[in-house]
C-alpha positions in Angstrom: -29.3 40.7 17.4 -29.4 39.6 14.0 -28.7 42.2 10.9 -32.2 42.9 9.5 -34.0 41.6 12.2 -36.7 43.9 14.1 -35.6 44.3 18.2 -39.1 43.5 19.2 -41.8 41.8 17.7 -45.4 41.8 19.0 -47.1 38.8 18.8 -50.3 40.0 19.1 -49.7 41.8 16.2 -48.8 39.0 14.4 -51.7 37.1 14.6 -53.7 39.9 15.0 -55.4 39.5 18.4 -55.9 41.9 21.1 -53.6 40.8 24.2 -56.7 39.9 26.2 -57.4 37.0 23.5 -58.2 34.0 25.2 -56.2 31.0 24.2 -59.0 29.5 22.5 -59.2 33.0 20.3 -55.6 32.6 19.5 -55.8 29.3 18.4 -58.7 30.5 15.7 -56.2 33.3 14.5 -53.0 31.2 13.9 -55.5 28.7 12.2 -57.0 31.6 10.1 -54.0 32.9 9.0 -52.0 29.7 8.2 -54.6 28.9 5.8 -54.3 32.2 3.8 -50.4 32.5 4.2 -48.6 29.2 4.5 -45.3 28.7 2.4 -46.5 25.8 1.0 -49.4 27.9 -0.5 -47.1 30.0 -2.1 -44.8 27.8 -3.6 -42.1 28.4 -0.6 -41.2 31.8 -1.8 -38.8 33.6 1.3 -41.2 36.2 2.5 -44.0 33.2 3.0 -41.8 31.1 4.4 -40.7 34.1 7.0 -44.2 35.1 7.6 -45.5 30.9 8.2 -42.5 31.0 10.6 -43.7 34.4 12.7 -47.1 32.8 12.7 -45.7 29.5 14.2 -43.7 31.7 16.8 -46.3 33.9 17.8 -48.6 31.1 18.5 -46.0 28.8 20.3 -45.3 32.1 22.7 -48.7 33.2 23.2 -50.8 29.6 23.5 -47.4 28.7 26.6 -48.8 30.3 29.7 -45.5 31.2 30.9 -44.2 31.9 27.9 -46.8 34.7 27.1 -46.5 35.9 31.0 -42.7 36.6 30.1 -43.8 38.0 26.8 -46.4 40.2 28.1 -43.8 41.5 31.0 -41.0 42.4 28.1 -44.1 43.8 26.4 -44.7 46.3 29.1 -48.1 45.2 29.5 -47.9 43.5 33.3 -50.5 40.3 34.1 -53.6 40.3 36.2 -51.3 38.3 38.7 -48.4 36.9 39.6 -49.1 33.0 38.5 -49.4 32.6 34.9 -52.3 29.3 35.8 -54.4 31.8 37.2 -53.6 33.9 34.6 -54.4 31.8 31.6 -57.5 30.6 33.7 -58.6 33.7 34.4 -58.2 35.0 30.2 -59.5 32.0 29.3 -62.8 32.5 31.3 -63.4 36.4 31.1 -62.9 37.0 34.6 -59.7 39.1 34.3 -59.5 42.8 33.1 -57.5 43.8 30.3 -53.6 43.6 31.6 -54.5 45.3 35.0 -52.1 45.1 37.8 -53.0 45.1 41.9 -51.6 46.7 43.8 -51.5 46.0 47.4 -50.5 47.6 50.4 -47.9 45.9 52.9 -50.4 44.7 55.6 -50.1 46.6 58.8 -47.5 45.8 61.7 -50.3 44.7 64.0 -51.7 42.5 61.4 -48.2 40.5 60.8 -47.8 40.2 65.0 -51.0 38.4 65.3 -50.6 36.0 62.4 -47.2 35.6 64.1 -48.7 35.0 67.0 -51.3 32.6 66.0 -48.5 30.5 64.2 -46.8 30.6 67.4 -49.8 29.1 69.6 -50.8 27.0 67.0 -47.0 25.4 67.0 -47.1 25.1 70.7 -50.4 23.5 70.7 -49.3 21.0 68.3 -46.5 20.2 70.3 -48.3 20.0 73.6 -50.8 17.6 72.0 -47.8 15.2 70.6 -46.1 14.9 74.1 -49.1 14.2 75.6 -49.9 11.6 72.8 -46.6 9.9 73.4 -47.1 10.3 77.3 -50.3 8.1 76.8 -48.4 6.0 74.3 -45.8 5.3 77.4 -48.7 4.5 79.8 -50.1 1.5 78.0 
């Protein structure tokens, strides 16, 4: 880590937004905010320059579906699931709460038997039905 440099910086934060903000929301922010603090605006003083540069950060990071999915795990605040697609599909649409994660139990021993099972006579059907295509086949 860099001397001077903060060991984490929130995004959000940055830009302001909640970390349920839908892409479309964060896009408005950075926007918003580049208007009132760009570099160029301020005739490239360091701190403006600094602070156009943690706007341009936070928005490449949090507008990259995987990007804010890694973000948001180092955060501490895990994703609705474990694709960050559905994820951003799922933020960008309302459908997901806040950061929630689900939790699901290990299904039962029976359970995994039987879709073994089914696997199994699905594979020996599948078989069968090719032999006795190629038995036909042999015929003609």
């Amino acid at each position: 880590m860099l001397a001077g440099m903060p060991a984490f910086v929130d995004h959000y934060e940055v830009l302001g937004v909640a970390p349920t903000a839908t892409t479309l929301e964060i896009r408005q922010a950075y926007r918003r905010l580049v208007a009132l603090e760009h570099a160029d605006l301020h005739g490239g003083e360091a701190a403006a320059v600094e602070r156009t540069c943690d706007l341009n950060l936070a928005r490449d990071v949090l507008v990259d579906p995987v990007r804010r999915r890694q973000f948001d795990l180092q955060r501490g605040a895990p994703t609705f699931t474990s694709d960050p697609l559905i994820d951003s599909l799922l933020r960008n649409f309302g459908a997901a709460p806040p950061n929630v994660r689900v939790q699901h139990e290990p299904a039962p021993d029976w359970v995994r038997a039987a879709a073994a099972g089914i696997v199994g006579a699905a594979t020996i059907v599948t078989l069968a039905a090719a032999a006795f295509r190629a038995v036909r086949m042999r015929q003609r």
